[in-house]
Backbone as CSV, one residue per row, in Angstrom:
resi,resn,N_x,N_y,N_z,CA_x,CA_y,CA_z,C_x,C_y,C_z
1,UNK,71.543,7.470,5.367,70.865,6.504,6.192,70.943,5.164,5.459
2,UNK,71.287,3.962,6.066,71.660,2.889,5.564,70.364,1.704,6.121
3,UNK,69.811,1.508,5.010,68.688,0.226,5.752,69.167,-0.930,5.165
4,UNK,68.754,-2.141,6.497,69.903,-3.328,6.401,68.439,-4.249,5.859
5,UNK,67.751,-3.855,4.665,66.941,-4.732,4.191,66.510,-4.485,2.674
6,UNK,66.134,-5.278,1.962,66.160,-5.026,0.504,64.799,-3.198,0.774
7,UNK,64.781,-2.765,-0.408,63.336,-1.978,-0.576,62.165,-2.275,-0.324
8,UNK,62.255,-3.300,-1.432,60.550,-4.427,-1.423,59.958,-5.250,0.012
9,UNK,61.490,-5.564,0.453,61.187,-6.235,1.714,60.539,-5.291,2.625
10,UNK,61.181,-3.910,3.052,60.301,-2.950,4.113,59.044,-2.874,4.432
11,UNK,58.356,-2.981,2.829,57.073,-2.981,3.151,55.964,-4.452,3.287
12,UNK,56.923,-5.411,3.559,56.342,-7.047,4.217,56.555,-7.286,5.243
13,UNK,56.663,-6.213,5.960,56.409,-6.370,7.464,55.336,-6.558,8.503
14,UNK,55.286,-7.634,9.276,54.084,-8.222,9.796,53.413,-7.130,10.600
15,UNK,54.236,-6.114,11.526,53.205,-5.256,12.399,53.643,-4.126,11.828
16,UNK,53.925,-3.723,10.719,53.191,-2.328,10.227,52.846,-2.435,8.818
17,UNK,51.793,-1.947,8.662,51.103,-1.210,7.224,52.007,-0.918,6.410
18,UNK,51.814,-1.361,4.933,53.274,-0.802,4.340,53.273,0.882,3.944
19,UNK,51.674,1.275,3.730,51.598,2.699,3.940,52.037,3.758,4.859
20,UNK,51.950,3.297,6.045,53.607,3.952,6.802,54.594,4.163,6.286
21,UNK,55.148,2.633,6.214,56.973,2.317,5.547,56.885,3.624,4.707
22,UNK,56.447,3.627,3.794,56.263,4.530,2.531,56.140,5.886,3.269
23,UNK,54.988,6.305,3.912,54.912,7.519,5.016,56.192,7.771,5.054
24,UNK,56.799,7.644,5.966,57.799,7.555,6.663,59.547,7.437,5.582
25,UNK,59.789,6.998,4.911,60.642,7.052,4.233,60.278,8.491,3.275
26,UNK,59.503,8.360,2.903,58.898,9.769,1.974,59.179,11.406,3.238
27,UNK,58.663,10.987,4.063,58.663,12.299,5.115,60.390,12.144,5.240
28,UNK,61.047,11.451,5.763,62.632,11.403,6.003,63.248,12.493,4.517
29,UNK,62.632,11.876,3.282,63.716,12.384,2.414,62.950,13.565,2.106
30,UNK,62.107,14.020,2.418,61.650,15.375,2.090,61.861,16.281,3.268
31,UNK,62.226,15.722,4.465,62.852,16.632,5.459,64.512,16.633,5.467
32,UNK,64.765,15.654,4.962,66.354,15.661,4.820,66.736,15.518,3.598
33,UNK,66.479,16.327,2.462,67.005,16.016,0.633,68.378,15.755,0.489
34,UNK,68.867,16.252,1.432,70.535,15.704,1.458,71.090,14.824,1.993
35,UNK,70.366,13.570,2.456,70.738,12.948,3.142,70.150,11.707,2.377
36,UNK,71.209,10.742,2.233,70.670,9.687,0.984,70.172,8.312,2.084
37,UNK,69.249,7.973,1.788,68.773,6.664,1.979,69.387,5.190,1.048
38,UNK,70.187,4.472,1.508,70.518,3.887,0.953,70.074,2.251,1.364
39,UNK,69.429,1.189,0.449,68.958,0.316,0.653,69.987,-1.148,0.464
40,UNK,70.263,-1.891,1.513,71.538,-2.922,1.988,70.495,-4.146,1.669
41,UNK,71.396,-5.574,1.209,70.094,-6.617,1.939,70.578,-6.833,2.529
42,UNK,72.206,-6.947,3.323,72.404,-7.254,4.128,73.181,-6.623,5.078
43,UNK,73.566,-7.231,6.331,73.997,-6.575,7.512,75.483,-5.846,7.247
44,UNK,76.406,-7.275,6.601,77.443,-6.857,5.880,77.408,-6.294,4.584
45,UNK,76.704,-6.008,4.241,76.659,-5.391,2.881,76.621,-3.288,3.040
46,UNK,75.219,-3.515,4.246,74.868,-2.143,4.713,76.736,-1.453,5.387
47,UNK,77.112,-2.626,6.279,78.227,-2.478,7.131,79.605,-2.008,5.714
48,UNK,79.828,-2.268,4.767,80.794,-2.100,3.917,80.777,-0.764,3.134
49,UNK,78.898,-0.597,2.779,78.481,0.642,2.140,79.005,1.405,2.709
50,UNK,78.461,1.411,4.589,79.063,2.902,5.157,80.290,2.987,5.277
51,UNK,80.838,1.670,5.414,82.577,1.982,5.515,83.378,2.922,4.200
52,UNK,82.463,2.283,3.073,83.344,2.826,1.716,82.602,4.190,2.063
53,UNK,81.637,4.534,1.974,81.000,6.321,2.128,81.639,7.066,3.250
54,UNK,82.220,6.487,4.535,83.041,7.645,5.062,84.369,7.606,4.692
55,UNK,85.116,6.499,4.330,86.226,6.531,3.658,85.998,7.943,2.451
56,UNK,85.126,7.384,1.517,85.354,8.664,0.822,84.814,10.364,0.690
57,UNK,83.982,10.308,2.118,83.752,11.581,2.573,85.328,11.922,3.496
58,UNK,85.951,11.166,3.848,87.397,11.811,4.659,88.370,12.152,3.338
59,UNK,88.525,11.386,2.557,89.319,11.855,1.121,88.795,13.433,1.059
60,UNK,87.154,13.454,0.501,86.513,14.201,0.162,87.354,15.745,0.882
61,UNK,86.804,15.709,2.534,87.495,16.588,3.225,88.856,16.998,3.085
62,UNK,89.631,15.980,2.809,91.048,16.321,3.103,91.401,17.009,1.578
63,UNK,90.911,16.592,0.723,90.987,17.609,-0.727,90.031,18.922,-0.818
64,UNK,89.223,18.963,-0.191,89.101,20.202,0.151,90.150,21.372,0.933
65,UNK,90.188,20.740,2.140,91.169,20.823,2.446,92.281,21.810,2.176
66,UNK,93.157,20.815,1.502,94.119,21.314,0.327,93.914,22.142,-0.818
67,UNK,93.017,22.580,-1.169,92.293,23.405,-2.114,92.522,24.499,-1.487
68,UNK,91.445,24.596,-0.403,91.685,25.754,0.251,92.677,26.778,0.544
69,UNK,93.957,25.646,1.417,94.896,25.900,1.725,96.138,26.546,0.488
70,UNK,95.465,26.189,-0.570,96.257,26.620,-1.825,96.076,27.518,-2.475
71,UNK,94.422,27.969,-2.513,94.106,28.994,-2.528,94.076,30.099,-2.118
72,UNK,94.534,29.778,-0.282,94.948,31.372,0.619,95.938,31.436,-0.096
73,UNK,97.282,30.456,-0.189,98.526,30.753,-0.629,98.539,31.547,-1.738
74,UNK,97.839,31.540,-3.041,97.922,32.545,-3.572,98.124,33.807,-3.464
75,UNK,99.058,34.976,-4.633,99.137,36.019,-4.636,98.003,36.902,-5.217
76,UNK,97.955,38.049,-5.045,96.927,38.452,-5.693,97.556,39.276,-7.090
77,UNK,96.928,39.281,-8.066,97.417,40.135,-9.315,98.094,41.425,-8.466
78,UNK,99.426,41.878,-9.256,99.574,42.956,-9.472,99.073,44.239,-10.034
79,UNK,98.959,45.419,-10.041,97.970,46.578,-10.402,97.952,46.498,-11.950
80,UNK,97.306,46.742,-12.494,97.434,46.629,-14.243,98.238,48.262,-14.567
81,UNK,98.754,48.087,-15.544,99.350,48.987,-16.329,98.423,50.559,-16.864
82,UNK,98.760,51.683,-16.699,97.555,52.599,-17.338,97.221,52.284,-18.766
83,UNK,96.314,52.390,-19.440,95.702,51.905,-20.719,96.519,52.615,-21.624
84,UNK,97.043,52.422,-22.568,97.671,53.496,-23.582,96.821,54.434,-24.425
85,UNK,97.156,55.203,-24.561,96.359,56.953,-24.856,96.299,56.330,-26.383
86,UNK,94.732,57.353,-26.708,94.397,56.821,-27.751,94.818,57.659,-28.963
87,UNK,94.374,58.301,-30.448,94.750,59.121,-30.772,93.672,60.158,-30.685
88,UNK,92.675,60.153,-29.725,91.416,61.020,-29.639,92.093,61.851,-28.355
89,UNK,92.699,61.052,-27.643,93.313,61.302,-26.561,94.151,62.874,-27.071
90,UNK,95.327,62.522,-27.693,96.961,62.919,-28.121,96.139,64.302,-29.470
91,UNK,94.753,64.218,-29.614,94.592,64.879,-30.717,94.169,66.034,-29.833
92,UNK,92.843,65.452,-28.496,92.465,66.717,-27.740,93.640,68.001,-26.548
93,UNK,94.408,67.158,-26.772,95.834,67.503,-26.009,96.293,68.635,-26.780
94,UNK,96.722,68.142,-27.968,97.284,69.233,-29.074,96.525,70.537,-29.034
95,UNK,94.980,70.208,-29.020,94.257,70.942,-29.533,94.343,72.203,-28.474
96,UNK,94.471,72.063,-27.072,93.974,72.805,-26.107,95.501,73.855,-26.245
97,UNK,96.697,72.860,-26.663,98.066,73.445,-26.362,98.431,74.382,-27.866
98,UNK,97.459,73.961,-28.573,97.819,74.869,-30.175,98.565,74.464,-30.898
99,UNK,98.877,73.115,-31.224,99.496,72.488,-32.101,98.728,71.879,-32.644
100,UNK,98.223,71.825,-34.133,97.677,71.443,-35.300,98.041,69.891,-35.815
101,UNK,96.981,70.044,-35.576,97.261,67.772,-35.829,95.776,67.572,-36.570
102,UNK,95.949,66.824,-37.880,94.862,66.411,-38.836,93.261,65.584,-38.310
103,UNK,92.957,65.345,-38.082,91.351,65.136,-37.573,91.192,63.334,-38.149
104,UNK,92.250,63.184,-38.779,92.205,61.795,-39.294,93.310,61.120,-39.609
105,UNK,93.641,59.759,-39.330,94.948,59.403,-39.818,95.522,59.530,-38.537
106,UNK,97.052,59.023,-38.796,98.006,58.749,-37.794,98.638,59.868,-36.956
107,UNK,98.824,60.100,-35.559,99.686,60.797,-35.119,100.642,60.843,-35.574
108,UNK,101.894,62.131,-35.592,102.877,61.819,-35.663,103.335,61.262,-34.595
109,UNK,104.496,60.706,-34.534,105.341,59.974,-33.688,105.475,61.436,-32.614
110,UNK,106.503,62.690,-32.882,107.281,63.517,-32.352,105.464,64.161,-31.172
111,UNK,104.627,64.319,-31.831,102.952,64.735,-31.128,102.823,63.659,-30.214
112,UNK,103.316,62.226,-30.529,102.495,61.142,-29.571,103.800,61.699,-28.334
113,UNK,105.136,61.744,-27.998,106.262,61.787,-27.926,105.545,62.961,-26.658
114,UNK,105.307,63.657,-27.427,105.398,65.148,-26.863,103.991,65.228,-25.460
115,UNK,102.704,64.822,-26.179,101.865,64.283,-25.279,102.053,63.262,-24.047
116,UNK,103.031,61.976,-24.270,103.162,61.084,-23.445,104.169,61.679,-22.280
117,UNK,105.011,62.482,-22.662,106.037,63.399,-21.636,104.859,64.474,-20.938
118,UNK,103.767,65.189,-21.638,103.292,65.716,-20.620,102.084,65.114,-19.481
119,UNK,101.860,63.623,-20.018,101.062,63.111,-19.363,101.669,62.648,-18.163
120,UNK,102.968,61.920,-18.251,103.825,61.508,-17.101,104.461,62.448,-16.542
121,UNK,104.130,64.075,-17.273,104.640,65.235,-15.851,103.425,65.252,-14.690
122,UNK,102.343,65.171,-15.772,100.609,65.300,-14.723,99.964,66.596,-15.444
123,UNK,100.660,66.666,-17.031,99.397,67.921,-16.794,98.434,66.947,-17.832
124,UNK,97.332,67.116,-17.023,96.434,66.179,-17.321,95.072,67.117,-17.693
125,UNK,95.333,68.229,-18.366,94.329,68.848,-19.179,93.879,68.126,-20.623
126,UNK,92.835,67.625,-20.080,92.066,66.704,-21.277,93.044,65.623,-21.924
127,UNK,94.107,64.770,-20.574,95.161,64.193,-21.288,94.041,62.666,-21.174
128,UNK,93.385,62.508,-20.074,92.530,60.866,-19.281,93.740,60.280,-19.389
């Protein structure tokens, strides 16, 4: 809302109370918080404000806009990869199939080898 008079001036008005003015501007911005009151002293001054404020509410829009539009365009991620097996994993595997693997320390290579071939057949007895 654009008023075409200083602030101070509103309330030196001959037929109303300036306790209105005040009323009344106070009730506006507490029923409308989003909506700015903006104070002009003059006709052309008020007249330029609103010109520059919808000028840059149409920018505003049109970069939205384009945001948007760039954002549908996006792809969405591809599926992620399965997590790689741990050695708690490759140890409980062994264990069920009867091959003896140490409780600490590194897999062997030929055990990790041997587990990862039966995980990508599907036997998935205590493989996760």
């Amino acid at each position: 809302m654009v008023v075409e008079e200083g602030y101070s001036r509103g309330f030196k008005v001959d037929y109303v109370r300036p306790s209105l003015v005040a009323e009344g501007i106070t009730e506006c911005q507490i029923r409308f918080p989003n909506v700015p009151i903006i104070f002009c002293e003059t006709r052309k001054l008020a007249q330029e404000w609103t010109y520059r404020f919808l000028a840059a509410a149409r920018v505003g829009l049109a970069e939205e806009m384009v945001g948007a539009n760039a954002a549908r365009a996006l792809e969405s991620a591809p599926p992620l990869a399965p997590a790689p097996p741990t050695p708690a994993y490759a140890r409980r595997w062994a264990s069920t199939h009867d091959i003896v693997v140490s409780d600490r320390g590194r897999i062997p290579v030929a055990l990790m080898d041997q587990y990862l071939e039966a995980r990508a057949r599907g036997d998935t007895s205590t493989c996760s």
